[in-house]
C-alpha positions as CSV (number, residue, x, y, z in Angstrom):
1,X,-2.6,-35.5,-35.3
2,X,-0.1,-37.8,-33.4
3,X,-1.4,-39.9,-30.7
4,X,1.1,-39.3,-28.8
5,X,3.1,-35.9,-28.2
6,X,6.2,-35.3,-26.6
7,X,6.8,-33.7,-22.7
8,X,9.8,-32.7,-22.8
9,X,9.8,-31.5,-19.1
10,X,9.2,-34.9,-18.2
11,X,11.6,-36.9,-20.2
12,X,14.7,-34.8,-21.1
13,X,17.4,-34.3,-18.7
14,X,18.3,-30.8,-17.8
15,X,21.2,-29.5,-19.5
16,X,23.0,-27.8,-16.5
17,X,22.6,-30.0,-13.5
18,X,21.3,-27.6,-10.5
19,X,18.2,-26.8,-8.0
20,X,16.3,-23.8,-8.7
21,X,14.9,-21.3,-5.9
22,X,11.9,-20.4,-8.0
23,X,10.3,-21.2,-11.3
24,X,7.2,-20.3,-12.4
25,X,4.9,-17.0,-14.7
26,X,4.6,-13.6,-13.7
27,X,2.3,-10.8,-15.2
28,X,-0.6,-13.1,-15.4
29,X,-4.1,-11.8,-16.0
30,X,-7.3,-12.7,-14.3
31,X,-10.4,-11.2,-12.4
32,X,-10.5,-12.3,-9.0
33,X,-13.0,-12.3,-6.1
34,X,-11.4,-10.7,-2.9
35,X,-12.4,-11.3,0.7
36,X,-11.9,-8.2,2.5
37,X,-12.8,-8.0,6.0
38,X,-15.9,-5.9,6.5
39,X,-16.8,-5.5,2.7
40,X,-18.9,-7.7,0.5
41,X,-16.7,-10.4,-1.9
42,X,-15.9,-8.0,-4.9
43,X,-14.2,-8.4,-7.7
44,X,-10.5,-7.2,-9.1
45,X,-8.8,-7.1,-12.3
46,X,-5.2,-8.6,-11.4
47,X,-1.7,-9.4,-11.6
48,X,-0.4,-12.5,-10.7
49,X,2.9,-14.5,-10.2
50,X,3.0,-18.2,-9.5
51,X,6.0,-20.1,-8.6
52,X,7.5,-23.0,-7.3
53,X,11.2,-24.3,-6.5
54,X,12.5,-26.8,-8.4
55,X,14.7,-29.8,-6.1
56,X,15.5,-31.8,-8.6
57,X,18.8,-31.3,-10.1
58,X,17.9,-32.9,-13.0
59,X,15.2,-32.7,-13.8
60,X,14.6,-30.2,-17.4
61,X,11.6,-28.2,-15.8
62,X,8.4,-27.3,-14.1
63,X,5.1,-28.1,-15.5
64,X,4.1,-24.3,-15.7
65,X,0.5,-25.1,-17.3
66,X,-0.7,-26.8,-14.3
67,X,0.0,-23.4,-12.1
68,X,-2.1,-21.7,-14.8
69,X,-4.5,-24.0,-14.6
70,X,-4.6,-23.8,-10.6
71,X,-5.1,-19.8,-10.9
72,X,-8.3,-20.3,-13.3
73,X,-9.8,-22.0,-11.5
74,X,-9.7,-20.2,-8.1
75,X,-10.9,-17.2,-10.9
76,X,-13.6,-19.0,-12.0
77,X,-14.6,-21.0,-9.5
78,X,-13.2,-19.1,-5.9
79,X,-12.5,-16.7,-3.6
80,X,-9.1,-15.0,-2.9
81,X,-9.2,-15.5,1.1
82,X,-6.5,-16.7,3.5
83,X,-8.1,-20.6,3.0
84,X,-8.0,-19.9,-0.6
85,X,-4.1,-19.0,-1.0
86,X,-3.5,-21.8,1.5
87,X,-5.5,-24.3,-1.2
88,X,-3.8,-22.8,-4.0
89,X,0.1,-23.0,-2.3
90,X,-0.7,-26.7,-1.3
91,X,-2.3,-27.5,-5.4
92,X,1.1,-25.8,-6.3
93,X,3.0,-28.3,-4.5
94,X,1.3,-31.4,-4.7
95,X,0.8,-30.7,-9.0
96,X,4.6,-31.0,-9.1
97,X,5.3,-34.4,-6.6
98,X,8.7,-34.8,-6.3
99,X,9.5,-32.0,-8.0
100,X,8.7,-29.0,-5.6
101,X,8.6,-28.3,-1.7
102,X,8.0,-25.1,-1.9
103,X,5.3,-22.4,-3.4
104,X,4.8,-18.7,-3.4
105,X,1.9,-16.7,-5.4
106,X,1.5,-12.7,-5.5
107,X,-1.4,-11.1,-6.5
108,X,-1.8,-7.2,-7.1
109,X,-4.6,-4.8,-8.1
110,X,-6.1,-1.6,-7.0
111,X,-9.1,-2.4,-4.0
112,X,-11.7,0.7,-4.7
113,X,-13.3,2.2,-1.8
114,X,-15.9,4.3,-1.2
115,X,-14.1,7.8,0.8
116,X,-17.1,10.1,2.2
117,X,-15.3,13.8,2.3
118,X,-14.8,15.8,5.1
119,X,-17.6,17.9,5.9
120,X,-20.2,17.9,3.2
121,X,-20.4,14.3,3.1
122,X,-20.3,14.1,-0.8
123,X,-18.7,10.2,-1.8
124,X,-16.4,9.0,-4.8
125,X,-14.3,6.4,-5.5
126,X,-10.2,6.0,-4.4
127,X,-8.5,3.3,-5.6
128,X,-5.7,2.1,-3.8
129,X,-2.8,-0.2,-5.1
130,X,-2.6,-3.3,-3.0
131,X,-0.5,-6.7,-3.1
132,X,-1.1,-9.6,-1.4
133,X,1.6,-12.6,-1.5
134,X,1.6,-16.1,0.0
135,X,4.6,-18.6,0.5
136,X,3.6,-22.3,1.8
137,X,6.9,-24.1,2.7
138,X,6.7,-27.6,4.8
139,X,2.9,-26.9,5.7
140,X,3.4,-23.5,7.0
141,X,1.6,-20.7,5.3
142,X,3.2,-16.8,5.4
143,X,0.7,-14.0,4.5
144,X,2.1,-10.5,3.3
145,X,-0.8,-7.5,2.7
146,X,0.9,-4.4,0.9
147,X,-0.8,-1.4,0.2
148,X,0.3,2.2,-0.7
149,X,-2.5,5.2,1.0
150,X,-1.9,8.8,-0.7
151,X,-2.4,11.5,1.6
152,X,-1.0,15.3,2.1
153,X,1.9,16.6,3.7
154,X,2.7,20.1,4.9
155,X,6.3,20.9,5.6
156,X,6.5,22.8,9.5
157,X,9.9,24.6,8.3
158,X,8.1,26.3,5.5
159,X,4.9,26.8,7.7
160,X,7.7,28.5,10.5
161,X,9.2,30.6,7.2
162,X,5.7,31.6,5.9
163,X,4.4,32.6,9.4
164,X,7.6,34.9,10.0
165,X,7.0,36.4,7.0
166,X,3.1,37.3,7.8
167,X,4.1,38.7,10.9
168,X,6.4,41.4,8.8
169,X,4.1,42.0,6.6
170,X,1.9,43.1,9.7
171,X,4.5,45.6,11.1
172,X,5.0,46.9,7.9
173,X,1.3,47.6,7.2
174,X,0.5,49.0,11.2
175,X,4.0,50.7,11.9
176,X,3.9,53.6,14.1
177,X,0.1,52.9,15.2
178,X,0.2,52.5,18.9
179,X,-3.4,51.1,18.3
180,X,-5.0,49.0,15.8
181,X,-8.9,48.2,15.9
182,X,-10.0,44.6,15.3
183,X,-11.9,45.1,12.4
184,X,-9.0,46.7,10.3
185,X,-6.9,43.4,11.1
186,X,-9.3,41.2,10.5
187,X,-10.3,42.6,7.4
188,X,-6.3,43.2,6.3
189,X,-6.1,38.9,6.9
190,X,-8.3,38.3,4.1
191,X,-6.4,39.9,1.3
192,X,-3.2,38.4,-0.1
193,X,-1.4,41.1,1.4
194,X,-1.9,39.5,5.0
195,X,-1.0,36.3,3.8
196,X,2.1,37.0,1.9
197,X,3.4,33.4,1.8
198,X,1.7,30.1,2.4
199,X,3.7,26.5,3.4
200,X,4.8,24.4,0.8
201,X,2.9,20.9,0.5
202,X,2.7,17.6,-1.4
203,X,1.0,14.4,-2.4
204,X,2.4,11.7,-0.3
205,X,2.7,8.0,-0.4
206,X,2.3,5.8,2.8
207,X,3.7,2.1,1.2
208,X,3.4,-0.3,3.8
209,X,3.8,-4.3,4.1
210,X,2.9,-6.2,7.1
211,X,3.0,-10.2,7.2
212,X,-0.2,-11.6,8.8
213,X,-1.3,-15.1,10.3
214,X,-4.0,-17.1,8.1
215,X,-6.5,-14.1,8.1
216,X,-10.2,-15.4,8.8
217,X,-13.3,-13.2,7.4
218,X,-11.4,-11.7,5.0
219,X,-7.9,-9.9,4.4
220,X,-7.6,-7.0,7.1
221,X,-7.3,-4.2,4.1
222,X,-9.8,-1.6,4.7
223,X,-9.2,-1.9,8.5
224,X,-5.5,-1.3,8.0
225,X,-5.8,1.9,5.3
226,X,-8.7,3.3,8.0
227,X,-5.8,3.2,10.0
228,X,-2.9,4.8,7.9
229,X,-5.2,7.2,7.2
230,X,-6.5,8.6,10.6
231,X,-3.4,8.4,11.8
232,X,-2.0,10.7,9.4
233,X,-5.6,13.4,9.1
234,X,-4.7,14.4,6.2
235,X,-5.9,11.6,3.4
236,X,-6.7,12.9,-0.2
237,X,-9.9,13.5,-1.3
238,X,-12.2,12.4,-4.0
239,X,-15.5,14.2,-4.9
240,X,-15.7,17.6,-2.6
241,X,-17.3,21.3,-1.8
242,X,-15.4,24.2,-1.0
243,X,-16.4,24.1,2.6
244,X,-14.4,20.0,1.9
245,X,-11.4,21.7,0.9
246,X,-10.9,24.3,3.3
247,X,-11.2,21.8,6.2
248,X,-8.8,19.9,4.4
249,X,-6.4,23.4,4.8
250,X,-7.0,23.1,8.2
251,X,-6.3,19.5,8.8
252,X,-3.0,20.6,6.7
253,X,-2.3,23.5,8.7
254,X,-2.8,21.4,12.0
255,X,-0.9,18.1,10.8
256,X,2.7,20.1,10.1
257,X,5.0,16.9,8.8
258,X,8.4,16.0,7.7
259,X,8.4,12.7,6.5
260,X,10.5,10.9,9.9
261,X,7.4,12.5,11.8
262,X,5.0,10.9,9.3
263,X,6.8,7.5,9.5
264,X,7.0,7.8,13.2
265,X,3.3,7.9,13.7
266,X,2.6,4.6,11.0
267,X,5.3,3.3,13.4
268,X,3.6,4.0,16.5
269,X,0.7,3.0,14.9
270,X,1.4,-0.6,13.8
271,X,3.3,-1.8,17.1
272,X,0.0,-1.6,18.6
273,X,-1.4,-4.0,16.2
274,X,-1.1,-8.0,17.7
275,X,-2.9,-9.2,14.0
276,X,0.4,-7.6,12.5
277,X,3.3,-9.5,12.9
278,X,5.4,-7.5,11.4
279,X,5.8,-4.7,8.8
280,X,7.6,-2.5,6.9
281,X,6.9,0.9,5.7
282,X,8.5,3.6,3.5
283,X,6.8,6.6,3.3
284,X,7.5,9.1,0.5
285,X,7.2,12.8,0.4
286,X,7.1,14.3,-3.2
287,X,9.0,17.4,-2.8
288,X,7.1,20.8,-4.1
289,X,10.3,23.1,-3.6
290,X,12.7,20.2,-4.9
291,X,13.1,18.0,-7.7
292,X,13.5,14.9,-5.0
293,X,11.7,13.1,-3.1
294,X,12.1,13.0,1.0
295,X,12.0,9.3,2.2
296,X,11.3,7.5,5.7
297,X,11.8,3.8,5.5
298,X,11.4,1.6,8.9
299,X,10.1,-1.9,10.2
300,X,9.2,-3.7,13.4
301,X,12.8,-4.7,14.0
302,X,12.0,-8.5,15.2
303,X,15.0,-11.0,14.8
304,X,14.3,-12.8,11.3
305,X,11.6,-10.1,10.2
306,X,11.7,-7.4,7.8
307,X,14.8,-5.0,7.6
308,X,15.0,-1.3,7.0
């Protein structure tokens, strides 16, 4: 084996003279430990990409082993936390001297949570798929938490259309009775020819982004899906009874949405927030009468912030 080997990135001139935004891996693999606030430290199977610019113009390349290296040992050794990417950003940086100003890392994986159901209080598991990226440029860190909540939306025109239609159904069934008893109506409501037609709904997606200061005790994660979700009532479900589900028809039935109403609450919703300083969020309604989707998409609308 030669003593010596050849580093090419170090001693070869680039070919092309010319800066680079961003150099770096993507789709790398490790288990991570994630601070979220209010949960204990738990671990996650994830995705990452690491990258740094590149400011000299001729120089061939980045070292990309020593990002690697970086990443294995917050895995091995760490904790994903706010301190943590702000470690890893500045290790970025100072691993490449006079080569880079400039680092950015993005990690995403699914966060489980344990979801209690409506009424019978039965538990399961929901994952949720979450992304958490960090940018360090001339000592100043930027935070982004992403997550996407599922949850079930009920459209008011077809509730208005399905209603309309029960109440013909009832003057066809009591025409030319000046009189009808209670008990006959009652009775007539719980056969499927006094609910004749029933609203369509969906499986939704809430995707939502907001950029955060240095979080301390933890990203904000659970707090900010506690909040999607009561904001919207009408969250899926994991394990459940039948008395679960047919709360969950009324929650439906009392939560009528098009998507700009759904969007229009997560709006309202985040604007309240000072931790948030800013967001983004797209919700998506996956249409049951069409072959499309219906689609909200909005932000805060600061100067230099996120953009519809």
């Amino acid at each position: 084996m030669p003593s010596i080997m050849p580093d090419i990135a170090n001693h070869a001139s680039a070919q092309t003279e010319g800066t680079l935004d961003w150099v770096g891996m993507d789709n790398i693999e490790l288990p991570l430990m994630v601070e979220v606030r209010g949960e204990p430290a738990r671990q996650v199977s994830a995705h990452v990409g690491a990258f740094v610019n590149l400011t000299k113009p001729k120089a061939k390349g980045i070292h990309m082993s020593r990002l690697y290296l970086l990443l294995d040992t917050l895995s091995t050794e760490g904790t994903l936390c706010g301190e943590g990417m702000m470690k890893l950003l500045d290790d970025f940086i100072t691993s490449h001297d006079e080569l880079s100003d400039h680092a950015k890392v993005a990690f995403s994986f699914d966060y489980h949570l344990r979801r209690k159901s409506l009424i019978s209080g039965k538990q399961g598991w929901k994952a949720y798929p979450v992304t958490l990226t960090g940018e360090l440029k001339q000592g100043e860190l930027f935070i982004e938490m992403g997550v996407k909540v599922p949850y079930s939306s009920t459209c008011p025109c077809s509730a208005a259309l399905a209603r309309q239609l029960i109440q013909d159904a009832f003057e066809t069934k009591f025409e030319g009775k000046e009189t009808v008893a209670a008990a006959d109506i009652h009775a007539w409501l719980g056969t499927t020819e006094g609910v004749v037609a029933t609203p369509h709904s969906q499986r939704s997606i809430a995707d939502v982004k907001i950029k955060l200061a240095s979080p301390a005790n933890g990203f904000p994660l659970k707090q900010l899906i506690d909040q999607i979700e009561d904001a919207l009532q009408t969250p899926v479900q994991a394990a459940v009874k039948r008395v679960d589900e047919q709360e969950f028809a009324r929650l439906n039935g009392q939560n009528l949405m098009f998507c700009e109403d759904a969007a229009r609450r997560l709006k309202h919703l985040l604007n309240q927030q000072e931790e948030y300083k800013d967001f983004w969020l797209r919700v998506n309604h996956y249409e049951s009468l069409h072959a499309h989707d219906a689609v909200s998409v909005t932000s805060k609308g600061i100067r230099g912030g996120y953009s519809a």
